[in-house]
Structures are given as structure tokens and as C-alpha cells.
DRENNU-534090 format. One line per field, with one value per residue (C-alpha): residue number from 1; residue in three letters; x, y, z. Coordinates in nm, 2 decimals, always signed. Example, Ala and Ser with C-alpha at 12.3 -4.5 7.8 and 13.67 -1.06 7.14 Angstrom:
nr	c(1,2)
rest	c(ALA,SER)
x	c(+1.23,+1.37)
y	c(-0.45,-0.11)
z	c(+0.78,+0.71)
END
This chain:
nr	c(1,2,3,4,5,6,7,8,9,10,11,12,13,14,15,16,17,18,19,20,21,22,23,24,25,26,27,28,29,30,31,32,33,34,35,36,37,38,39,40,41,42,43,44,45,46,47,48,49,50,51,52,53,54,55,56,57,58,59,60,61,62,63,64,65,66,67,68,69,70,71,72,73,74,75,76,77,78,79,80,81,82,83,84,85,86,87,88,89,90,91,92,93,94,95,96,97,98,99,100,101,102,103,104,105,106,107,108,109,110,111,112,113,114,115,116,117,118,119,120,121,122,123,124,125,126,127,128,129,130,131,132,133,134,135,136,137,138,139,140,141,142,143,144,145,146,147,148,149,150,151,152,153,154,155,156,157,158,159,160,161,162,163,164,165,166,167,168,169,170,171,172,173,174,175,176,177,178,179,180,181,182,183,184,185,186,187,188,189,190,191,192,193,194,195,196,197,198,199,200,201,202,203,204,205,206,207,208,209,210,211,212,213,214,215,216,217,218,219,220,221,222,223,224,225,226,227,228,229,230,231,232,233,234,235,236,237,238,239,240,241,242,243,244,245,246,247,248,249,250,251,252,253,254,255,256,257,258,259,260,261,262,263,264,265,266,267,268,269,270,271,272,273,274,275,276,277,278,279,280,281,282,283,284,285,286,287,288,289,290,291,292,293,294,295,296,297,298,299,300,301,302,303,304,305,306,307,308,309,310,311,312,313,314,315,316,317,318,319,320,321,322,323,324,325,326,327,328,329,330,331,332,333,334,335,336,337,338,339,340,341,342,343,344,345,346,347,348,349,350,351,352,353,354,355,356,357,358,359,360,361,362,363,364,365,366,367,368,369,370,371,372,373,374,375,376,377,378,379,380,381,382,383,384,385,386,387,388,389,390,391,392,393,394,395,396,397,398,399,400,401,402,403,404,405,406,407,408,409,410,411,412,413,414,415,416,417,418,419,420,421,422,423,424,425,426,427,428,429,430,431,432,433,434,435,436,437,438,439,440,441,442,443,444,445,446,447,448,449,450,451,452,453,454,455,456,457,458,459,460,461,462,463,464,465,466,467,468,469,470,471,472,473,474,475,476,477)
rest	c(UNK,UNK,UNK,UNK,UNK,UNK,UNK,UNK,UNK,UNK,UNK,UNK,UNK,UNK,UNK,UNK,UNK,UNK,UNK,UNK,UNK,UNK,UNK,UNK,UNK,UNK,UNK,UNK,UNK,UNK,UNK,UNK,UNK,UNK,UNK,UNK,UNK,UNK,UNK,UNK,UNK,UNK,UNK,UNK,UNK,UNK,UNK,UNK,UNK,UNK,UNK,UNK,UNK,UNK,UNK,UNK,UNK,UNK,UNK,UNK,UNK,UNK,UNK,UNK,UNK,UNK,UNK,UNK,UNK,UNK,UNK,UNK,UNK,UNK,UNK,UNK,UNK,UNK,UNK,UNK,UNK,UNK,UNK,UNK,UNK,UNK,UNK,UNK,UNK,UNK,UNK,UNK,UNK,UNK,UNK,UNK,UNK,UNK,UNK,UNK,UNK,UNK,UNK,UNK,UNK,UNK,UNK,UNK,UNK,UNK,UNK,UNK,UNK,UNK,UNK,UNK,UNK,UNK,UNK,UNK,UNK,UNK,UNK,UNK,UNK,UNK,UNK,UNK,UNK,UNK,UNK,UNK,UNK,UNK,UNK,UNK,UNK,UNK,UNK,UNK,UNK,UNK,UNK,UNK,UNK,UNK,UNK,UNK,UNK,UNK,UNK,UNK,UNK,UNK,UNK,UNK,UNK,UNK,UNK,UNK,UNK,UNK,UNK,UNK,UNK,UNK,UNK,UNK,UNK,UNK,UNK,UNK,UNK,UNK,UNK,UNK,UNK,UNK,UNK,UNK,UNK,UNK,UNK,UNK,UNK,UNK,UNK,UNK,UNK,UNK,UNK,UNK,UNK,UNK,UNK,UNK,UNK,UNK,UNK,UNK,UNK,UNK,UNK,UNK,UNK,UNK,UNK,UNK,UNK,UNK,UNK,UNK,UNK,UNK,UNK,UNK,UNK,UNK,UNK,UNK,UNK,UNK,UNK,UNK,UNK,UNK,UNK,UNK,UNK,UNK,UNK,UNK,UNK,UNK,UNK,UNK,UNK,UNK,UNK,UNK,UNK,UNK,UNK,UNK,UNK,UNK,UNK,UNK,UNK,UNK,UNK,UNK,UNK,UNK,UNK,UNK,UNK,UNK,UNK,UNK,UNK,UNK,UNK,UNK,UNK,UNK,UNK,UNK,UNK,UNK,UNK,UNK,UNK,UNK,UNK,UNK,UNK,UNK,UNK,UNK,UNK,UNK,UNK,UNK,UNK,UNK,UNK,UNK,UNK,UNK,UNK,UNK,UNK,UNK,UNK,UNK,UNK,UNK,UNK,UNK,UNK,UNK,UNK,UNK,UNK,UNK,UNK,UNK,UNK,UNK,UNK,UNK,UNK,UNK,UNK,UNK,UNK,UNK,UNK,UNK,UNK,UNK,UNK,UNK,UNK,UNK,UNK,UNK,UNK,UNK,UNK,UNK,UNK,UNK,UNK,UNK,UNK,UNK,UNK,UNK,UNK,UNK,UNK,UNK,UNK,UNK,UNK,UNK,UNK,UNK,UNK,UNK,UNK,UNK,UNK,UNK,UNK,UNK,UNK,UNK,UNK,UNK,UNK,UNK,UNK,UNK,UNK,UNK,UNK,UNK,UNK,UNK,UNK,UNK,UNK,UNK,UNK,UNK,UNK,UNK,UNK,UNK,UNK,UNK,UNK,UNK,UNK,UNK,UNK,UNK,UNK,UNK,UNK,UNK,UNK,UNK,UNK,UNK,UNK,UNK,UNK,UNK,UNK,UNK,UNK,UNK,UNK,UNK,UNK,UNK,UNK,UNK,UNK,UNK,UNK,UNK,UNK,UNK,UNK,UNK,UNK,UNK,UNK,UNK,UNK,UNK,UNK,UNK,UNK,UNK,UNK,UNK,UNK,UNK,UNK,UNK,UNK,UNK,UNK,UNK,UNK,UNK,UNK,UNK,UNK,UNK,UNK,UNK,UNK,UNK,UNK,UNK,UNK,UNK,UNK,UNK,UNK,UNK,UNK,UNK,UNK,UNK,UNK,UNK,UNK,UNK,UNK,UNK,UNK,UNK,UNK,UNK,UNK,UNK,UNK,UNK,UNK)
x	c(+10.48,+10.35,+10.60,+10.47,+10.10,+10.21,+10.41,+10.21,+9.89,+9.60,+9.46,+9.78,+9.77,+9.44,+9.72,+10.07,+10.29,+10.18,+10.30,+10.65,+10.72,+10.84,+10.65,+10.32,+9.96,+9.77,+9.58,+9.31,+9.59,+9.72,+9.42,+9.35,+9.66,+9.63,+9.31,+9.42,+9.70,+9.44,+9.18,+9.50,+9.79,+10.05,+9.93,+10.05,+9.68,+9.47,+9.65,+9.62,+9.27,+9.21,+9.40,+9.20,+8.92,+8.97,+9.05,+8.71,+8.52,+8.73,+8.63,+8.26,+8.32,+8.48,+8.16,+7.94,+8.14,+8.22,+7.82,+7.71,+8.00,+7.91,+7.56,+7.66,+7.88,+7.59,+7.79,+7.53,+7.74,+7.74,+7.66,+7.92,+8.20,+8.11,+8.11,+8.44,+8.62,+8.54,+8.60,+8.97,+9.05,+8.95,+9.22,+9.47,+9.44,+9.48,+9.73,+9.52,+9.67,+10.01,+9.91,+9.89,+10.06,+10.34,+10.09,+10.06,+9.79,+9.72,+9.54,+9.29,+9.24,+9.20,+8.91,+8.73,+8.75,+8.59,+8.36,+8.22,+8.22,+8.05,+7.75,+7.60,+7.45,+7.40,+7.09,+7.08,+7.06,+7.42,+7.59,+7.70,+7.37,+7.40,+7.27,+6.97,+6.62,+6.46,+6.72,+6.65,+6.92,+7.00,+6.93,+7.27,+7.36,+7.66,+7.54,+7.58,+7.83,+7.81,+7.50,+7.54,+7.36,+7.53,+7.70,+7.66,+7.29,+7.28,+7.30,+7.53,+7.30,+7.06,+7.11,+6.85,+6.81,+6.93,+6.93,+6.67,+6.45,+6.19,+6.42,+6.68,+6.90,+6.62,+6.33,+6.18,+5.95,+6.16,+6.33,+6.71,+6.71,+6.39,+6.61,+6.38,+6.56,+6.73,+6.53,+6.26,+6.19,+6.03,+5.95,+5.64,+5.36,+5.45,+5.84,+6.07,+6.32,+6.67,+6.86,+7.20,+7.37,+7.29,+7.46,+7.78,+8.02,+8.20,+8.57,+8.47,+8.48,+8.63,+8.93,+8.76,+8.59,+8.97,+9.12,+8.81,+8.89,+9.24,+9.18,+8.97,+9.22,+9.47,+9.26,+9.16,+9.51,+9.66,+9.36,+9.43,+9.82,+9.83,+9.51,+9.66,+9.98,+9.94,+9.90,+9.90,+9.89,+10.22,+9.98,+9.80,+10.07,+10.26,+10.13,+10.25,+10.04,+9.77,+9.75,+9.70,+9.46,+9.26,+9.31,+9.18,+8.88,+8.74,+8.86,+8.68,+8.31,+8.36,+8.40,+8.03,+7.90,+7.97,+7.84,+7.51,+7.47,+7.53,+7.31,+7.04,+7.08,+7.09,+7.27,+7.26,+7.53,+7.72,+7.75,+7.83,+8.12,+8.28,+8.27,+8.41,+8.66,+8.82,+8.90,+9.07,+9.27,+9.34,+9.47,+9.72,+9.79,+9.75,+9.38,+9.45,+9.49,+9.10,+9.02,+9.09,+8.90,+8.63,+8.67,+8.67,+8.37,+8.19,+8.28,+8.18,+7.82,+7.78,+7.49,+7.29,+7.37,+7.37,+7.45,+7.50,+7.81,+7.97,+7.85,+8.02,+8.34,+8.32,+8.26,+8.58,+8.80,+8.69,+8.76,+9.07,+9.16,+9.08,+9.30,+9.60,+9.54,+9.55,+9.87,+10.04,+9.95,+10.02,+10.37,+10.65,+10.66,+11.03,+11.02,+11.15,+11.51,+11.25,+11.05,+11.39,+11.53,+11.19,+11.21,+11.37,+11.69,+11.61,+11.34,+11.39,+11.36,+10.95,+10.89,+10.98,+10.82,+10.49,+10.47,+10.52,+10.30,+10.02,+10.10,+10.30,+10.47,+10.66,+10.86,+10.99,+11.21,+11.52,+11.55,+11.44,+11.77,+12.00,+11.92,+11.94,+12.00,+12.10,+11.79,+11.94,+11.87,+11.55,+11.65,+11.78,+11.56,+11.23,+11.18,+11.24,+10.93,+10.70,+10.79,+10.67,+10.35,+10.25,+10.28,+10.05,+9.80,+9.81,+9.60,+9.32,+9.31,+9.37,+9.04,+8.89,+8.88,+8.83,+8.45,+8.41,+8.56,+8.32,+8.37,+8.77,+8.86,+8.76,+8.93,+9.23,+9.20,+9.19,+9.49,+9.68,+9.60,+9.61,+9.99,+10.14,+10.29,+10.39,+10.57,+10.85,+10.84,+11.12,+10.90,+10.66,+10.37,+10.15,+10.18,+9.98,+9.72,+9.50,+9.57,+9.50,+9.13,+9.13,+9.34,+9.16,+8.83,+9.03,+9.16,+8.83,+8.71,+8.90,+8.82,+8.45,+8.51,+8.70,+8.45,+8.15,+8.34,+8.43,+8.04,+7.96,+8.17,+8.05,+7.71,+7.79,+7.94,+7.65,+7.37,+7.59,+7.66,+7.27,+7.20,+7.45,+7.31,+6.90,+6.97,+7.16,+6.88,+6.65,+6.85,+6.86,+7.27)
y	c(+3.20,+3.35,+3.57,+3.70,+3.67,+3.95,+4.19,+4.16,+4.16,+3.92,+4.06,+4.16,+3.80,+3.90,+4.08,+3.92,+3.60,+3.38,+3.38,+3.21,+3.44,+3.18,+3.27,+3.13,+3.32,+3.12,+3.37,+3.13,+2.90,+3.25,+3.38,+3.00,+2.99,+3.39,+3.30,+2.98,+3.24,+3.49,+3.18,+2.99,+3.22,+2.98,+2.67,+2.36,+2.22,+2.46,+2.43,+2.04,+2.05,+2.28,+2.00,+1.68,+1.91,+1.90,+1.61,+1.50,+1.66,+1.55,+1.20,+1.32,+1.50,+1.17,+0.93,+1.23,+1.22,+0.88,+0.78,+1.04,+0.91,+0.58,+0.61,+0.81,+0.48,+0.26,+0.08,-0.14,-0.11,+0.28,+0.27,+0.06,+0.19,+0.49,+0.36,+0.20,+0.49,+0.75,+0.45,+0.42,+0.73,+0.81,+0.52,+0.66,+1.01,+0.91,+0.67,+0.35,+0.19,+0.18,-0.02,-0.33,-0.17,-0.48,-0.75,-0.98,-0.83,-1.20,-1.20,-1.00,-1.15,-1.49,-1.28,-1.18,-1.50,-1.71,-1.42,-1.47,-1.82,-1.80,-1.60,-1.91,-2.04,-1.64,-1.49,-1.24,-0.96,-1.09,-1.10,-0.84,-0.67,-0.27,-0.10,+0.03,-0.10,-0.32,-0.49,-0.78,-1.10,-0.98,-0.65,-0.51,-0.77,-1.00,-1.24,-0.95,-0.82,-0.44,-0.39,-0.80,-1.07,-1.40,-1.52,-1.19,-1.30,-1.68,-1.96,-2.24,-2.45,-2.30,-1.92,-1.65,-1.75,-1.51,-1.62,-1.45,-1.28,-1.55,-1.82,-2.12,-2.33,-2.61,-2.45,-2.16,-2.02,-2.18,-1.94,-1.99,-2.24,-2.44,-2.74,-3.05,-3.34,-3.61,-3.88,-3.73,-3.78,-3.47,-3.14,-3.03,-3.00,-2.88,-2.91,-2.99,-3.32,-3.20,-3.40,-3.53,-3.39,-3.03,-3.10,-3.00,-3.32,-3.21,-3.15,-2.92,-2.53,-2.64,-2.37,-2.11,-2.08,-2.12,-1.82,-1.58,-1.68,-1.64,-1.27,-1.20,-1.28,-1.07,-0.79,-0.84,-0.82,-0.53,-0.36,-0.42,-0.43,-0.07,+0.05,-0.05,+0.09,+0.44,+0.67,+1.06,+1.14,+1.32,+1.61,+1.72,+1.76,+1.93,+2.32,+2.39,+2.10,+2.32,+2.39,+2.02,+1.98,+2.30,+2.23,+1.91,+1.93,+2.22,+2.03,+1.72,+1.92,+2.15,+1.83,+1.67,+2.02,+2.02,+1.72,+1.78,+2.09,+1.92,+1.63,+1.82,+2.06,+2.32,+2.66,+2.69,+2.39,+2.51,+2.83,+2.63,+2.43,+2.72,+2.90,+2.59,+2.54,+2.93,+2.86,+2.55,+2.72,+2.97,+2.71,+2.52,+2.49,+2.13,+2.12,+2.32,+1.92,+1.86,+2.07,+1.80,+1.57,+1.82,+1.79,+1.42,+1.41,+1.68,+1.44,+1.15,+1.25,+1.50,+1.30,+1.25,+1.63,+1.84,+2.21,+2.15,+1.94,+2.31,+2.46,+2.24,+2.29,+2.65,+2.69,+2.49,+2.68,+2.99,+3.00,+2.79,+3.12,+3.41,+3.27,+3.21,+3.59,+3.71,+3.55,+3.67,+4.00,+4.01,+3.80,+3.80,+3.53,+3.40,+3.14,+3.16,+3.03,+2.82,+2.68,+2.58,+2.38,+2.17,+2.09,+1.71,+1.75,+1.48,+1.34,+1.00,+0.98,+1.19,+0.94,+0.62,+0.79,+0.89,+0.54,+0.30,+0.53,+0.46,+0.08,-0.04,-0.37,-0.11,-0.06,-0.41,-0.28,-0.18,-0.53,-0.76,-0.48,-0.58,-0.97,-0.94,-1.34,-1.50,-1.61,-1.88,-1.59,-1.70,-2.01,-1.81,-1.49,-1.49,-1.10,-1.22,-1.50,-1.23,-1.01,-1.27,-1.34,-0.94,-0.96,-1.24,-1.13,-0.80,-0.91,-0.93,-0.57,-0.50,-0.72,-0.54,-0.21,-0.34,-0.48,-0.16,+0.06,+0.33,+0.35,+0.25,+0.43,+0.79,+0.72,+0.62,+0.97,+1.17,+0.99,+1.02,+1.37,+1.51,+1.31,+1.44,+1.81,+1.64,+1.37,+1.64,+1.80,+1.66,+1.42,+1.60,+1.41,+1.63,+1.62,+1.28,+1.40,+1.50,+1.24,+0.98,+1.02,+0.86,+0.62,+0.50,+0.49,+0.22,+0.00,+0.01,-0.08,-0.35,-0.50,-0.47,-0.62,-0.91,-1.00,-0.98,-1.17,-1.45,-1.42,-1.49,-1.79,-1.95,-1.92,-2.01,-2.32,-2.39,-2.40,-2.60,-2.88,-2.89,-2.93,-3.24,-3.40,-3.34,-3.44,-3.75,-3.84,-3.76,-4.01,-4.28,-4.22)
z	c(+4.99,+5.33,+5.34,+5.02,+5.10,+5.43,+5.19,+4.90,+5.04,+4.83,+4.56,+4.34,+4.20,+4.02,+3.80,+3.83,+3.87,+4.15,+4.50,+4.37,+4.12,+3.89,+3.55,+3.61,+3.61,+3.89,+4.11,+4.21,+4.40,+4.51,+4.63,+4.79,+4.99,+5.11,+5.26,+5.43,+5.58,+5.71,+5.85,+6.02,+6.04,+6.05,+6.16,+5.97,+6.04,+5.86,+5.52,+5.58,+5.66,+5.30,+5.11,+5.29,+5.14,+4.83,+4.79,+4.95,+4.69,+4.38,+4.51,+4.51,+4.15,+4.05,+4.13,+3.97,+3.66,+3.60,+3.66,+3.40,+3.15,+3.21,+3.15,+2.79,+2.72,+2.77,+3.09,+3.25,+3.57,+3.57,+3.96,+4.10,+3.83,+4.05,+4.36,+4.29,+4.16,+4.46,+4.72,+4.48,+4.51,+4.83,+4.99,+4.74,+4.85,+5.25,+5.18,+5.28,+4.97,+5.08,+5.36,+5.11,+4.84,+4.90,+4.91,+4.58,+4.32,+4.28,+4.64,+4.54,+4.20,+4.40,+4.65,+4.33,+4.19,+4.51,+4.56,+4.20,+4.24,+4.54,+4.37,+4.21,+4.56,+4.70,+4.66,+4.37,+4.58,+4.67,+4.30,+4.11,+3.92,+3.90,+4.16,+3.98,+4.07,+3.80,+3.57,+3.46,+3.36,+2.95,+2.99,+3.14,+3.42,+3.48,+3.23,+2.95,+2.77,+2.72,+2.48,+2.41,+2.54,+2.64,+2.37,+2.15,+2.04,+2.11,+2.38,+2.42,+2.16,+1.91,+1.78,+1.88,+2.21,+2.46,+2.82,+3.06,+2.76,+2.79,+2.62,+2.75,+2.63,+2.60,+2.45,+2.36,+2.70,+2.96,+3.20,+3.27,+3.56,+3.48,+3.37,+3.43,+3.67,+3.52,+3.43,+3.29,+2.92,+2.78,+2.91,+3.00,+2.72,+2.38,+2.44,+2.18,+2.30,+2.21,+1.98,+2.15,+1.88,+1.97,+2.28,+2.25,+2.36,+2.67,+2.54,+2.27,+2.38,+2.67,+2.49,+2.43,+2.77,+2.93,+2.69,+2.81,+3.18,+3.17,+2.98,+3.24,+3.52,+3.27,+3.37,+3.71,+3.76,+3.59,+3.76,+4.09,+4.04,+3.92,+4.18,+4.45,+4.38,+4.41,+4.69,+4.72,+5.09,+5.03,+4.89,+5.20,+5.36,+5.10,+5.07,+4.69,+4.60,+4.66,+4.23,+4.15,+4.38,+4.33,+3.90,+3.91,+4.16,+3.96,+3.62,+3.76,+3.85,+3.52,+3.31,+3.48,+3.43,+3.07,+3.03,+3.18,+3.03,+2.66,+2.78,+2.94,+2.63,+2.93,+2.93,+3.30,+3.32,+3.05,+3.21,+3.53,+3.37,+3.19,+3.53,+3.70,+3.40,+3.41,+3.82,+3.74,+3.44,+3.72,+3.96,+3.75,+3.40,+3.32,+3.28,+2.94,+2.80,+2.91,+2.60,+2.36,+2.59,+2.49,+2.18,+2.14,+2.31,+2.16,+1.83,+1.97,+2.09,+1.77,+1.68,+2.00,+2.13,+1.73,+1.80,+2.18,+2.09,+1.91,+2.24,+2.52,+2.30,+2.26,+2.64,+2.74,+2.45,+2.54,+2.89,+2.81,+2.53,+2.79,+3.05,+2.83,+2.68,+3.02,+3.16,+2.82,+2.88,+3.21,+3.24,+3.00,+2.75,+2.79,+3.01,+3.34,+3.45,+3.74,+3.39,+3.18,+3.50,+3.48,+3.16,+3.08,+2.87,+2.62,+2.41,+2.48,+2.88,+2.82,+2.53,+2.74,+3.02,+2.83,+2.71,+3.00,+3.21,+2.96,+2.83,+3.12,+2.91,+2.76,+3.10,+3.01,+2.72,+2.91,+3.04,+2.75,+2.55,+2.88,+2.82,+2.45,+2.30,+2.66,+2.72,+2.97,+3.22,+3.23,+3.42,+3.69,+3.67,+3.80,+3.73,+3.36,+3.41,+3.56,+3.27,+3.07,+3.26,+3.27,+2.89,+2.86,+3.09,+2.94,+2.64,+2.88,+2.92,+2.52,+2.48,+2.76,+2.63,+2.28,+2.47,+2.65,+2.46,+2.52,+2.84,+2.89,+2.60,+2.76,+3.05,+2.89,+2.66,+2.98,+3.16,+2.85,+2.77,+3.07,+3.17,+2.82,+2.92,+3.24,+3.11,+2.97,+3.35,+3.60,+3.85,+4.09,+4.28,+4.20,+3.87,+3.81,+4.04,+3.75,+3.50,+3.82,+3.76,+3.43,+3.53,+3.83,+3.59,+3.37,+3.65,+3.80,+3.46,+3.40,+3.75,+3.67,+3.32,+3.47,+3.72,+3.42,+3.24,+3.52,+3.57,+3.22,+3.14,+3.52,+3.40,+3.06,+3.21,+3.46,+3.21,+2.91,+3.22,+3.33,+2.94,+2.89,+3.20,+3.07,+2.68,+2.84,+3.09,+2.79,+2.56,+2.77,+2.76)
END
């Protein structure tokens, strides 16, 4: 490529195959790459230091964008959902995550778990509210479900009573946590005494509160398990890497650009993102896929944003039409020899690829086939048991997205969208750089789900003891 960049000169790529010369209009990773050459000759350290870069600010464009999706889902936790994703991908893209890449995901689930349990003697500066200013308990903390109170409308014992909107378990007016001591008879003035049969006796939803934990731990742990594994340090050190990163940082700021823009009902940002959206369709040719994402958005929001839904989706098809015009009339059409080699042979190795890469049970397939009706394996097999487990706990993150499917559902469109070309593409790194961003929203999802959901049944648990001890004390029992 160098060698190129000296013969060729820069701006010949405005108008022509890329430095490579292997069928593919990218003049914006050309003209990237020519600079670099002219600023750093050829010193190793300069393309690095580009690369470390850009992959700084996709991890800023990642917490800008997944805050102002979050807030259009109606996520309570839009902050740290945010915070979570740039910190992800920031240890990802240095390579911080291999350091414990090893280590159990069930260490961490068990840190999450004492840490939440822990919250009910910290302060509640200490738990896990959003970072916003203001929010009270029902109106989008721990204790609430997204858009749902506690128990979806009602508390442990009567119905219309959510907790923290001037309501308890007890009585109308009493706060959550104004249970009186044992011993006492009746409540301060005008308090009804609860019957002991509204209390529930203490075996009965015993069940259900253990199913919701255990889902929650289901998704605590495919969370981490798939977070942690993944690393790209491999691209800052790798100079052809230089299109994924420069297509997905200006994918990533193009895609919060539109969404302002449509939001804000602002042409400025609209003008911004399509900008933003042409360089990375000049980078790399996998953003193309983010059209669709578009689309389903534009759909999904048609109500709230009327005509300015049409516009963010013309913007992005437009600049997504121009740039495909241009590399048709400026490159031949056949594809390169370079472009057949990549291509898989089969249909069956991008399916099976496509599909564990998106529902990772599905992986499990080719050894469930190999075991077939011995299933004394199992004695023997532990890989066969944690098959089995991964299953199970897997329900936790079908249910989770089902709750938040606002939210998890968007990221899973854009990691599945944006993996599809790639998944009929011999392997390259750099090829699930841009899908990564989705995909680190949903296992940071599903961590943050987990914990609300730990957080939920604890305090669903604290308040239905407290009630059994006051309505026995109250009872005489």
C-alpha cells in the first residue's frame, strides 16, 4: 500500500480502486492511509497511533449513541447503559479483556450478585439508580421494570399499590420502609389492620421469586460470558484494518447524527449524519447494512417523528445510492479474482455461522448430532452438562429482551445486520468490528437487566418478610 501511495501519489483514489487494487472503491481509507504516510513516513508508530484513535472516538460515538437510543426506548438506565458500553469497548479494543478472558463468567456473576445484595444496608447514593439527578423509587429505578412498577401495577398484597408513589404494602400513605416494629397493634391514626389472610403464607411464591432469580443469573451470565470474551487489539496494530475502523467510527457518529437530527426535527444534523454516513460508505463497505437499521427505525418512531422519519431514511439511502453509483462507474462490475477467493464455498458453513454468532445455543448442534441417543456421555462429559446449563440459562436472556425489548431488540438488529455480508466472507478480525457495537449494547443490556431484576425480587422479598412479621405481631400469632 505505501509503495502505492509513493507511485501513485493521493488523490487518484478520489477516482479508482483503493490502494490494493483488489475491486473495491474506498478512497476515504486511501486518502487516510496516504496521509498517515506523508505525517510518519514509515514509522510503525504513527499508523498505530491513527488506529488507537479511532478507536478512542468510536468508544465516545458509542456512549453518545447508545444514551440517545436509550432515552428513545424509554431505558430508565440510559446513563450507565452508556457508561458501560464505552468502558466495554474501550477494554475490548486494548485488549484488557483478554487479561481475564480465561477466568469463570460465573465470578463476576457472583460480584454482581453480593454487590446487589450488599445495596440493601448502602446508602442509596451507593445502589444502582440512573445517574440522572431526581428519580424517584417507581419512576425508573431498580425497583422498576422498564415503564412497570413493581409487580407490573401492584405490591406483594393488594392491587394498585405501587411501591414509592405514596403507597406500601400496609396502607395507603405509608412510604416503603415505614413498617411499624413488631408488637405494635395498629398503625398510626386512621390505618387499616391487615387481615392475616392478605399475608401471603411464607411457602407460597416462594417459585416464582426463584424462576425470576435464576433468569436473571441466565442473563448476568451470558452477558458477561460473551463481554468478556472478545478483544480487538489485533487491529491497531494491523494497518489494513484501517477500513473497519474508519467505517464504523463514522457509521457509529452518522447513526447519533441521524438520530438527533430526526429527534430534534433538525436539518443541520441530518445534514451532519448524511455527511458522516458518505465517509463511512467511503471507508468500507459494510455500513451499507445500517440502512435497514434506518429503516426500522424510521418505522419504529414514524409516529413520534411524522415526515422527519421519511427524511432520516432518505438521507442514509441517498448517500448509501451515490456511493454505490460511483464505484460502479468507476470500477468494473465483475468481481475481482481477490473478491471470489473471499467468498465461503458453501451455504451451510455462513448459515451455521450467521446463526451461532447471533443465538449462541445453536453452536451446541454439532455436538448434541455427534452424541445422538448415547446420552450415557453425559456421565462422563462435563462439556455435555455445561451445554445443558447454557441452554437453561439462556431463557433468561429470551425473557430479557422480551422486557426490554425496545432497547435489546435494536441492538440485536444492528449486530445482526451489520454481521450478515460478513458471515459469507472467509474470517477476518475486522470484520466483526462493526457489528461489535450492537453486540456489546446487548451484553451490557442484559447485565443491567440482570442486576434490575436481582434488585427487584431482593426488595420484593424484603418488604413481603417485614409484612409477615407486622400482620403476625399485629395478630397476636
Amino acid at each position: 500500500m505505501l509503495d502505492a501511495v509513493r507511485q501513485q501519489g493521493a488523490l487518484r483514489w478520489l477516482f479508482s480502486d483503493w490502494l490494493l487494487e483488489n475491486g473495491f472503491y474506498r478512497p476515504i481509507s486511501s486518502l487516510s492511509i496516504a496521509l498517515d504516510y506523508a505525517l510518519y513516513g514509515e514509522a510503525g508508530w504513527g499508523f498505530r497511533l491513527t488506529n488507537w484513535l479511532l478507536m478512542a472516538l468510536t468508544a465516545i460515538g458509542a456512549w453518545a449513541l447508545v444514551r440517545a437510543y436509550a432515552r428513545l426506548a424509554g431505558n430508565p438506565y440510559a446513563e450507565w447503559l452508556a457508561l458501560g458500553v464505552g468502558v466495554a469497548l474501550s477494554l475490548q479494543q486494548t485488549g484488557l479483556t483478554s487479561v481475564v478472558a480465561k477466568w469463570s463468567a460465573w465470578w463476576f456473576v457472583g460480584a454482581v450478585v453480593g454487590i446487589v445484595a450488599s445495596g440493601k444496608v448502602l446508602p442509596p447514593s451507593l445502589r444502582f439508580p440512573p445517574l440522572r439527578k431526581g428519580n424517584r423509587v417507581g419512576a425508573g429505578s431498580p425497583l422498576r421494570r422498564e415503564g412497570n412498577p413493581v409487580g407490573e401495577g401492584s405490591s406483594p398484597l393488594r392491587e394498585g399499590n405501587p411501591v414509592g408513589e405514596g403507597s406500601s404494602p400496609l396502607r395507603e400513605g405509608n412510604p416503603v420502609g415505614a413498617v411499624p416494629p413488631a408488637g405494635r397493634g395498629n398503625l398510626q391514626e386512621g390505618v387499616q389492620t391487615i387481615h392475616p389472610s392478605a399475608v401471603p403464607p411464607a411457602g407460597r411464591g416462594n417459585l416464582r421469586e426463584g424462576v425470576q432469580i435464576i433468569l436473571a443469573l441466565g442473563a448476568l451470565f451470558w452477558g458477561f460470558d460473551r463481554l468478556l470474551a472478545t478483544e480487538y487489539a489485533r487491529l491497531i496494530t494491523w494497518v489494513p484494518s484501517r477500513t473497519a475502523l474508519l467505517g464504523t467510527v463514522f457509521s457509529v457518529w452518522a447513526m447519533y447524527a441521524l438520530l438527533r437530527g430526526a429527534t430534534g426535527r433538525r436539518w443541520g444534523w441530518l445534514s451532519l449524519g448524511g455527511t458522516l454516513y458518505l465517509l463511512a460508505l467511503g471507508s468500507y463497505e459494510q455500513p451499507i447494512t445500517l440502512v435497514a437499521l434506518v429503516s426500522a427505525l424510521a418505522f419504529w418512531r414514524r409516529r413520534d417523528w411524522g415526515g422527519w422519519s421519511a427524511r432520516a431514511f432518505a438521507v442514509a439511502a441517498a448517500c448509501a445510492v451515490l456511493v454505490f453509483a460511483l464505484r460502479f462507474a468507476l470500477l468494473p462490475a465483475e468481481p475481482t479474482t481477490y473478491q471470489r477467493q473471499q467468498l465461503r464455498s458453501s451455504l451451510s458453513g455462513p448459515i451455521a455461522t450467521y446463526l451461532t454468532e447471533l443465538l449462541p445455543p445453536v453452536g451446541q448442534w454439532q455436538y448434541w448430532r455427534a452424541v445422538g441417543a448415547h446420552l450415557e456421555v453425559l456421565l462422563v462429559d462435563k462439556a455435555g452438562w455445561d451445554h445443558l446449563m447454557g441452554t437453561l440459562l439462556y431463557l433468561g436472556v429470551l425473557v430479557a429482551v422480551w422486557r426490554w425489548r425496545g432497547l435489546l431488540g435494536g441492538a440485536w438488529l444492528w449486530h445482526a445486520l451489520a454481521f450478515l455480508p460478513m458471515a459469507f466472507l472467509h474470517f477476518f478480525e475486522h470484520y466483526m468490528y462493526l457489528p461489535q457495537l450492537g453486540k456489546t449494547l446487548f451484553d451490557v443490556g442484559l447485565i443491567a437487566w440482570g442486576i434490575q431484576q436481582l434488585g427487584v425480587e431482593l426488595e420484593r422479598f424484603t418488604l413481603l418478610k417485614e409484612t409477615r412479621v407486622y400482620a403476625q405481631a399485629d395478630t397476636g400469632t
